[in-house]
N, C-alpha and C positions, 0 to 999 in steps of 0.2 A: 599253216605251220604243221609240221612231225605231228601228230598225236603224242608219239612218246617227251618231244620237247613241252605241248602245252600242257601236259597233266602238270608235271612239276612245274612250270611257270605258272599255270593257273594255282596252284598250291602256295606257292611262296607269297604271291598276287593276295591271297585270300590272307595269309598271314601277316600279310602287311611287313613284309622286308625286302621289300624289290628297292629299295634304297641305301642300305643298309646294308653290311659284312663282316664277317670279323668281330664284331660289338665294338667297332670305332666311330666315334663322333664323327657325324655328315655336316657340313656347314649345312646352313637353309636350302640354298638351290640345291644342293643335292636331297634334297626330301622332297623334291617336286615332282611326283609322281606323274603329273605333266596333261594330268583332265582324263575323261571318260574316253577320251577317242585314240588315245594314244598309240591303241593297242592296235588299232588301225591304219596306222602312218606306216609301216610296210606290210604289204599286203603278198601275203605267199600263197598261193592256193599250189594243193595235192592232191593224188587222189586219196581217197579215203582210204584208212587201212582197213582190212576184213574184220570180221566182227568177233573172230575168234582174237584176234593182236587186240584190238581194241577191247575187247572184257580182261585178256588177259594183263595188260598194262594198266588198268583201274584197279584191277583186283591186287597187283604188284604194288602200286600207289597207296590203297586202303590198307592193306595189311603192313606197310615200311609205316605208315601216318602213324597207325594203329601201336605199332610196337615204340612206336618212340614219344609220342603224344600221348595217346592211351585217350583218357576220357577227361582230359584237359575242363577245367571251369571255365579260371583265369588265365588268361593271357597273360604268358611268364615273359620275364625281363626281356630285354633284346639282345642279349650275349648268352640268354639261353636257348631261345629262338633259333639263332647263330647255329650252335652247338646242337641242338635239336633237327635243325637242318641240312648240316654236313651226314649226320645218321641216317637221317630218311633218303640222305641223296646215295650215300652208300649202299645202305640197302635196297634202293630203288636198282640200281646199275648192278647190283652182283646178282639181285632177281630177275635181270634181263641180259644176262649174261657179259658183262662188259667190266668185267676184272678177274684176277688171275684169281684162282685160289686162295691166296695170300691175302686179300683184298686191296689189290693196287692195277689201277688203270692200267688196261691193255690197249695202247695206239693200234694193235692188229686188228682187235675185235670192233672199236671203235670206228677206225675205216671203213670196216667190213657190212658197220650194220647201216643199211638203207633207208631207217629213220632216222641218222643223225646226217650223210651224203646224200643228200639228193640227186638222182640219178641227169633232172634235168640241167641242161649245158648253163643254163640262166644260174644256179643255184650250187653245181658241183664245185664250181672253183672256189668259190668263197666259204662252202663247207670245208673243205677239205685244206682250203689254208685257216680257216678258226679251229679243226680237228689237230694239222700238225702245230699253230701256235699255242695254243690253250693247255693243247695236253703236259708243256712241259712246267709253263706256269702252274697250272693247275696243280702238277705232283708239289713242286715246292710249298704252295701256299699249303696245301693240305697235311705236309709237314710238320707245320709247327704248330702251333700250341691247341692244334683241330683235337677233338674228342676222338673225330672218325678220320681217319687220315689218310683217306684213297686220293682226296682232289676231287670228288663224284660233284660237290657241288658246287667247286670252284670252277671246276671244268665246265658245269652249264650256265652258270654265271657268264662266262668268257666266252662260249658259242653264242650264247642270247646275243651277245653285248656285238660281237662281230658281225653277227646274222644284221643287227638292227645297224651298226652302222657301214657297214656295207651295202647296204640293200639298192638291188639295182633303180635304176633310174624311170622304169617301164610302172613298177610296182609301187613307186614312193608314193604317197602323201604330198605334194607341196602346197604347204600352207603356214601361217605364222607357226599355229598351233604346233604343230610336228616339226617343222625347222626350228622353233624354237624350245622343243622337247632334245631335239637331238644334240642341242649345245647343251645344255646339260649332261643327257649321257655321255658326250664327248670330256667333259670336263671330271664330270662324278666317277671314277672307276668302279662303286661298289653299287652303283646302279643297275639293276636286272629290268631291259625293257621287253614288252612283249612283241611280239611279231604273230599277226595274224595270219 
């Protein structure tokens, strides 16, 4: 997976809302984060990005964490969480250049950067149909009643969610575990799965 896609998956992962949206009630199966391997059941391998993109994308991560979390004890509500989230996802994407000035999604910039398209033929179509579908969902939902309202983190939500259930056939997983990981995501919309 992207480096830039797993910092903030692994982030969200750690904060325990890859279930969770919005601050709306999940029935149970959508709380099913789905076991230790999940994260497993599509398997994307990339090359590494350089180590200069890689320090700079952590340091972008620790410092958006930094300014919206700060030195956190307790783990705050899950509609703050939410709201906590859409900020770091903001400021995550306008520190990697991927919104306007304004702070609102740029589909050009988006496109354009090759951690979120995958250059390879297995991986570019399905980016680039969860880039053009996401991005429009995403501006709405970030819309309304978001703290931060680019869509930064609704827009990775809905890549994740595409990436993991389009995942070609060569890469998957098939096993209960993961096939029946996937009916969940399939069902859950506010579920964020990971893709290794």
């Amino acid at each position: 997976m992207h480096l830039y896609l797993a910092g903030i998956c692994s982030l969200l992962i750690s904060l325990e809302i890859v279930s969770v949206a919005n601050g709306a009630a999940t029935p149970d199966e959508c709380n099913d984060t789905g076991g230790e391997n999940t994260g497993m059941c599509c398997k994307h391998k990339r090359e590494p990005e350089s180590k200069e993109k890689q320090e700079e994308y952590e340091n972008n991560m620790k410092n958006c964490f930094s300014k919206y979390f700060g030195d956190i004890q307790d783990p705050p509500a899950e509609d703050v969480k939410i709201s906590l989230m859409e900020c770091v996802g903001e400021c995550f994407f306008n520190a990697s250049g991927l919104l306007t000035p304004d702070l609102k999604l740029s589909q050009e910039k988006l496109n354009a950067k090759d951690d979120i398209v995958d250059p390879d033929p297995k991986w570019k179509a399905i980016d680039e149909a969860a880039v053009k579908s996401c991005f429009d969902k995403s501006v709405a939902e970030g819309n309304g009643s978001a703290k931060c309202k680019s869509g930064s983190f609704q827009f990775l939500r809905c890549v994740l969610r595409e990436r993991f259930l389009n995942c070609p056939k060569d890469v998957w997983t098939d096993g209960d575990e993961c096939n029946n990981y996937r009916k969940v995501v399939e069902k859950c919309p506010n579920v964020i799965p990971g893709v290794a």
